[in-house]
N, C-alpha and C positions, 0 to 999 in steps of 0.2 A: 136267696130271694128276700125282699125288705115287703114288711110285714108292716099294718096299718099300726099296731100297738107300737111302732119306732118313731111312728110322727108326729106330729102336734100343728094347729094349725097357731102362724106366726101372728094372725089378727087379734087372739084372746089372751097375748102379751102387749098388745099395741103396737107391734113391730112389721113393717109393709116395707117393698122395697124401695120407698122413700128414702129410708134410712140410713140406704147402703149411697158411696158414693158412686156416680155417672160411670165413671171409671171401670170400677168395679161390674158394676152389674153387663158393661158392654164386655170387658171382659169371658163373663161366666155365657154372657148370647154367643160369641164369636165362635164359643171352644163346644159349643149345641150344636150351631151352622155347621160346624166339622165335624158333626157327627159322634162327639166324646160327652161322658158326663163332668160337670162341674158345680159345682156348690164355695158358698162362702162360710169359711170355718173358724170354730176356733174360739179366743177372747172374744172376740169381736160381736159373735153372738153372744157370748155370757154377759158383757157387758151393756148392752143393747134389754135384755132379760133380768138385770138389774137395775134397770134405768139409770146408767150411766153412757156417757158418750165417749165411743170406741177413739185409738189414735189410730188404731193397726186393723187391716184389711185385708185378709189371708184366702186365696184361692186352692180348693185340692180339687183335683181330675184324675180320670181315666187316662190321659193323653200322657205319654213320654216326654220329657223333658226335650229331648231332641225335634219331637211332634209339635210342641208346645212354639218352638223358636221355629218352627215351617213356614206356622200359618202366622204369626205374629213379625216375622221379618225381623229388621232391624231396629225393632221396637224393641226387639227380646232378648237379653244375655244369659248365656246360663254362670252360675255358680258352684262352689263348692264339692269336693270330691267325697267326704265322708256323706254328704246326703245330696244329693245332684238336686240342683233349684232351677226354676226362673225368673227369672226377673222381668216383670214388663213395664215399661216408663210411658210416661205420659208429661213431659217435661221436667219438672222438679219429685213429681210423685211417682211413686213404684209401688207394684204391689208385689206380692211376693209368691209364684203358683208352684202347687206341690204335687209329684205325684201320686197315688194314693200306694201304701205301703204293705207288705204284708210281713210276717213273720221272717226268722232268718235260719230258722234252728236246722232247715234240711238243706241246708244253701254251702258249698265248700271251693265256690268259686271267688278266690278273694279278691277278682275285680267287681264283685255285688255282694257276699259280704263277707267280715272281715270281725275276727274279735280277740282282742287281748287276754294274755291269760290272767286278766283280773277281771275278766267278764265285759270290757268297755269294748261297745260299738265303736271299732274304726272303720266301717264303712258300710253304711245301710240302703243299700238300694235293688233290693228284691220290692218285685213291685207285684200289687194284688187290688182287693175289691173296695168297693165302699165302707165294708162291714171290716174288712182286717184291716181296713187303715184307722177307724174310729178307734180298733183294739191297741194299734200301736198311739198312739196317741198318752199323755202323760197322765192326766186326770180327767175323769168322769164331769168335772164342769166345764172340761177346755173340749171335748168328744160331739159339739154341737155344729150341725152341717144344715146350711140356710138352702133353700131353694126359691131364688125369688122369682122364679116359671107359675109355679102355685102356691108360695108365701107358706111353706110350711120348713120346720124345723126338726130333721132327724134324731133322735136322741135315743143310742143304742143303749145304754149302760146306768139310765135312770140318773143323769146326769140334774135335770130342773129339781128333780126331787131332793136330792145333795144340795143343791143351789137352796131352794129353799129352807134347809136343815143347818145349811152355814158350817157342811160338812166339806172337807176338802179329803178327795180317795182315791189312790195312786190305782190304775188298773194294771191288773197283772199281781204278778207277786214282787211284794214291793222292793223283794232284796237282788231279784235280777234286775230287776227295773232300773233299781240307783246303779247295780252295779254296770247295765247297759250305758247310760250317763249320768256320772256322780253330780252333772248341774243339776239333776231334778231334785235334790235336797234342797239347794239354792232354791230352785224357785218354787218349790213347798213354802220355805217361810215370807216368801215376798209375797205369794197369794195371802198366806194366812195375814201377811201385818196389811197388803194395800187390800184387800177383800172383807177382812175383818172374820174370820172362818177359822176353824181350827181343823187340827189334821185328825183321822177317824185312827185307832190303837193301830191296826196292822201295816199302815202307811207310816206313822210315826216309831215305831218300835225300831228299826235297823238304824236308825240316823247317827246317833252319838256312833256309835260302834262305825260304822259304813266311813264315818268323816273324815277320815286320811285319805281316801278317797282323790277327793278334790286335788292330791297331789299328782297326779296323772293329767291333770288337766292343763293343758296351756297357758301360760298364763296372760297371754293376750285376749287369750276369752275371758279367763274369769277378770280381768279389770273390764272389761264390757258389763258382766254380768255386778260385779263390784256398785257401777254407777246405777244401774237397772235397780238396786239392792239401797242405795245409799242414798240415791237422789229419785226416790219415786214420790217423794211427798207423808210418806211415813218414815224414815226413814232409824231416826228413831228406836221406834217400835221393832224397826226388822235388827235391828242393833241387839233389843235384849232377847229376840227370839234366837237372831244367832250365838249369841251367847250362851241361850240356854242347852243348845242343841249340840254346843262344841262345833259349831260351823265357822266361829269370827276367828279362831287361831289360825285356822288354814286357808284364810285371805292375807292377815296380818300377823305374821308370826311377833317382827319388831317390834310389838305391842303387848304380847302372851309376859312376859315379864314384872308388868306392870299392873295386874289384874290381880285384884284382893276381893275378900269373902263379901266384904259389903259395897263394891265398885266406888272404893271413896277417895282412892288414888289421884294424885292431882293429873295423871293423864286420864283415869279414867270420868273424872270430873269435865277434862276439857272434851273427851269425843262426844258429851250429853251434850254439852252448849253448841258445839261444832253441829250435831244432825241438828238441834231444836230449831238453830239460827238455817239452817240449811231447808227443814221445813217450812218455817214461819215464811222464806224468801219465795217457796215452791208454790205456797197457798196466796198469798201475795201477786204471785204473778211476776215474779223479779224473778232476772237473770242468774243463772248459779255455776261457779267453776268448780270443777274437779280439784284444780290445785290446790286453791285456797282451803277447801278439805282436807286434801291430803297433809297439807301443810299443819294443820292443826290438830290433825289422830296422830301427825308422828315427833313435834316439837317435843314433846317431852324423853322420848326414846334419843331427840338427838341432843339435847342439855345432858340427859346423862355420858354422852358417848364424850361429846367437848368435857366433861368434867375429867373423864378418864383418861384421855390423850392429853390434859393439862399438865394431870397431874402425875401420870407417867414418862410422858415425853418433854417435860417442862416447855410446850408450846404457846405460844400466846393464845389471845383469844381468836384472832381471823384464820391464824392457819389450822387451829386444832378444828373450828369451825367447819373451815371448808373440808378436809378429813373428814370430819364426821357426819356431814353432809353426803359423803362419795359412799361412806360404809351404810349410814341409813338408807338410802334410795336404791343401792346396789341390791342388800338384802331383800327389800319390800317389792322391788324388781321380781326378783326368783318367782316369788310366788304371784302378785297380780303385775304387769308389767305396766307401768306406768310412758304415758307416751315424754319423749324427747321435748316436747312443748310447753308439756303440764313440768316436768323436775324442772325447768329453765327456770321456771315460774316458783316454782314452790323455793328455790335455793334464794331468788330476788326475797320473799314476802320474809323468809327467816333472816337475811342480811341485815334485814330494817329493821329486825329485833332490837339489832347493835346499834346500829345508827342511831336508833332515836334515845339515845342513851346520851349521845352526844346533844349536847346544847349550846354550841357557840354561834355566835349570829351566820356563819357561814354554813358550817354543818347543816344547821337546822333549815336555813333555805334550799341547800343542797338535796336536802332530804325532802323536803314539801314536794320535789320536783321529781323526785324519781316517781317512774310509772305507775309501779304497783304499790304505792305508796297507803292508798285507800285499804287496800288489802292488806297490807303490812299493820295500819292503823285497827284494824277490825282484831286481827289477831292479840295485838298488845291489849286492846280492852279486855277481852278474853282468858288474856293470861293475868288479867288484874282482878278480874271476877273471880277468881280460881287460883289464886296465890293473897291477894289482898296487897299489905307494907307496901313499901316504894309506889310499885309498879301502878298502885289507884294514884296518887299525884303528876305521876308520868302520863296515863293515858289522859289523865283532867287536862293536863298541859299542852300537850298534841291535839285532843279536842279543840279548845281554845283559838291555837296559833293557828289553826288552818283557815276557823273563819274570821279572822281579828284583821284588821289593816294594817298599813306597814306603821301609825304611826303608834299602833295597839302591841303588834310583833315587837318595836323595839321595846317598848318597855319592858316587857314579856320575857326579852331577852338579859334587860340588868337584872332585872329581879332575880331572876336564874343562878347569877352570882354571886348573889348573896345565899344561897342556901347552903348549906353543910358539905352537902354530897359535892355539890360542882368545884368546892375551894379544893377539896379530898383529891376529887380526882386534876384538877388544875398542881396542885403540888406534886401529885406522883408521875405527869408529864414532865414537869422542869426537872424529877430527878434524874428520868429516864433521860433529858436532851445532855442531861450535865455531863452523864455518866457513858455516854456512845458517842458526844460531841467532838469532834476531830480538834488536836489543838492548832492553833497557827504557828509558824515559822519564824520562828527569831530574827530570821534576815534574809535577802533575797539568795542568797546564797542554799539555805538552808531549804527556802522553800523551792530552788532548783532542783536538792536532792530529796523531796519527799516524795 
């Protein structure tokens, strides 16, 4: 039975169901008219209790998920086997309605639930009350349940109190907890860096330890949870928390190589500029790809790999390249799996590495044109900021030629050869045509039989 000391009224936060959207709250009416309870959960309230404004809009009920898709029609799909959803649309917008959940511990039905012998929920859908869903829930500031019938805010587990202490505290005991899903370390440190909170001793103590963890987990989830982590606008920040916590190994292993006591590594130089450049673009309000990230935490894992296949396999530079392109991505694959769209993208912006190395008037138009060429350009600054020699008069020059006119480009382009580097590598082409060049035929005779 819910007890007045669980409520609060939502008016002495400023928060009325204005706040919530149309959607939404018709929602949480329709699933009353049916006779169920419904509330709006979650971030959404904490964020709202922050004075921040919500993206995400979370529905939990009394109602079955099967219930749920009755009265809702063909509005409604369900999802998901490990925790059975709905999903209700409204064009482009979906909210996301959950049943309310309870514990699993007396449950040995493994179509409701289901658990690995590492402790991991594979499948959670024993269903219960208001009060044992708040329990199953991850943290005492996400445990917040809206009623916007009479504008008050449920809060079982002293959750505003936490909010206002900038305490973040895993309910439950926190080692079955992670080990129920090892994402809730994950998203420990993305509250702590996008919230600005820290985590209370018994919620943080299992983590380093727990962190292998994360190898049970799919890795198509965790490249979801990866961008959630990498592109929320601190991104950063959730960088050195993961680090601290031994959580960034077991996202990016191809990268654990590279990590020194004082992170001064020239890859670890490049994934600071990568998030900072990644934030700056978040707060800005610009557009931001996953590739061109990825592309840039793992350039230097893949320079070392092209230097190893060179100099074992005596390969040139395009095929060792693309090799080492197949072995990086494969690896980084394993663990977050990066989509088919994003490596297409990320293998283009490292090609341009090469390319733009080349400077002959042809080359270098060739190169202006290729697509991701902006992207490719962004990276080479990057690796000029974070190497210095050559590569600063390279990126100055590609700067230049992009916005210069063609009668700017050509000069741009004699100049070019008059500099050291371009005559260097201009001689070691004619030795290479001299030395592969097929010879001609003495006489038509001869070249019948070649």
């Amino acid at each position: 039975m819910l007890h007045k000391k669980h409520t609060t009224h939502a008016g002495q936060y400023d928060i009325s169901p204005k706040d919530f959207p149309k959607n939404a709250l018709s929602i949480v009416e329709k699933l009353h008219r049916a006779g169920y309870e419904a509330y709006i959960v979650g971030g959404c309230v904490r964020d709202l209790l922050l004075g921040k404004k919500p993206k995400d809009f979370d529905i939990s009920t009394n109602a079955r998920p099967e219930e749920v898709q009755k009265i809702f029609g063909r509005q409604c799909r369900l999802v998901g086997r490990r925790f059975r959803l709905a999903h209700i649309m409204y064009g482009r917008e979906i909210f996301e309605v959950a049943t309310f959940r309870a514990g699993h511990e007396n449950h040995t039905n493994d179509k409701i639930s289901k658990v690995s012998d590492e402790g991991m929920l594979l499948r959670d859908n024993v269903y219960g009350t208001l009060f044992e869903d708040a329990g199953r829930r991850d943290f005492s500031v996400n445990a917040f349940y809206y009623d916007p019938r009479h504008n008050l805010i449920y809060d079982f587990f002293n959750g505003i109190e936490d909010l206002r202490a900038g305490k973040l505290r895993l309910l439950g005991a926190p080692t079955q907890r992670y080990q129920e899903d090892p994402v809730r370390m994950l998203r420990a440190i993305r509250f702590m860096a996008k919230l600005d909170m820290f985590l209370d001793k018994e919620t943080e103590a299992p983590i380093k330890t727990l962190a292998p963890l994360l190898g049970n987990i799919p890795a198509a989830r965790l490249f979801d949870e990866s961008l959630k982590l990498l592109q929320s606008g601190a991104g950063f920040k959730t960088y050195e928390l993961l680090r601290e916590y031994h959580l960034f190994e077991q996202l990016f292993p191809v990268l654990t190589p590279f990590f020194t006591e004082h992170q001064d590594s020239n890859a670890e130089q490049m994934i600071k500029r990568a998030l900072m450049s990644t934030d700056d673009r978040i707060r800005d309000k610009l557009p931001v790809n996953p590739a061109f990230l990825f592309a840039a935490l793992f350039w230097y894992p893949l320079r070392e790999k092209i230097d190893e296949l060179k100099n074992e396999g005596g390969l040139n530079t395009h095929d060792s390249m693309m090799l080492a392109a197949n072995e990086i991505l494969d690896e980084s694959c394993k663990a977050v799996a990066l989509h088919r769209r994003h490596t297409g993208i990320i293998r283009e912006i490292w090609a341009l590495q090469f390319q733009m190395t080349k400077r002959t008037a042809k080359r270098a138009l060739q190169t202006l044109e290729v697509q991701k060429f902006r992207a490719g350009f962004d990276l080479l600054v990057m690796r000029a900021e974070t190497e210095g020699g050559d590569l600063v008069e390279l990126s100055a020059w590609w700067h230049e030629f992009q916005f210069s006119n063609d009668k700017q480009r050509h000069e741009m382009l004699q100049a070019v050869k008059k500099l050291p580097n371009f005559a260097n590598e201009e001689a070691k082409k004619k030795r290479r045509h001299k030395t592969f060049r097929r010879k001609k035929p003495a006489n038509k005779k001869a070249e019948v039989n070649a």
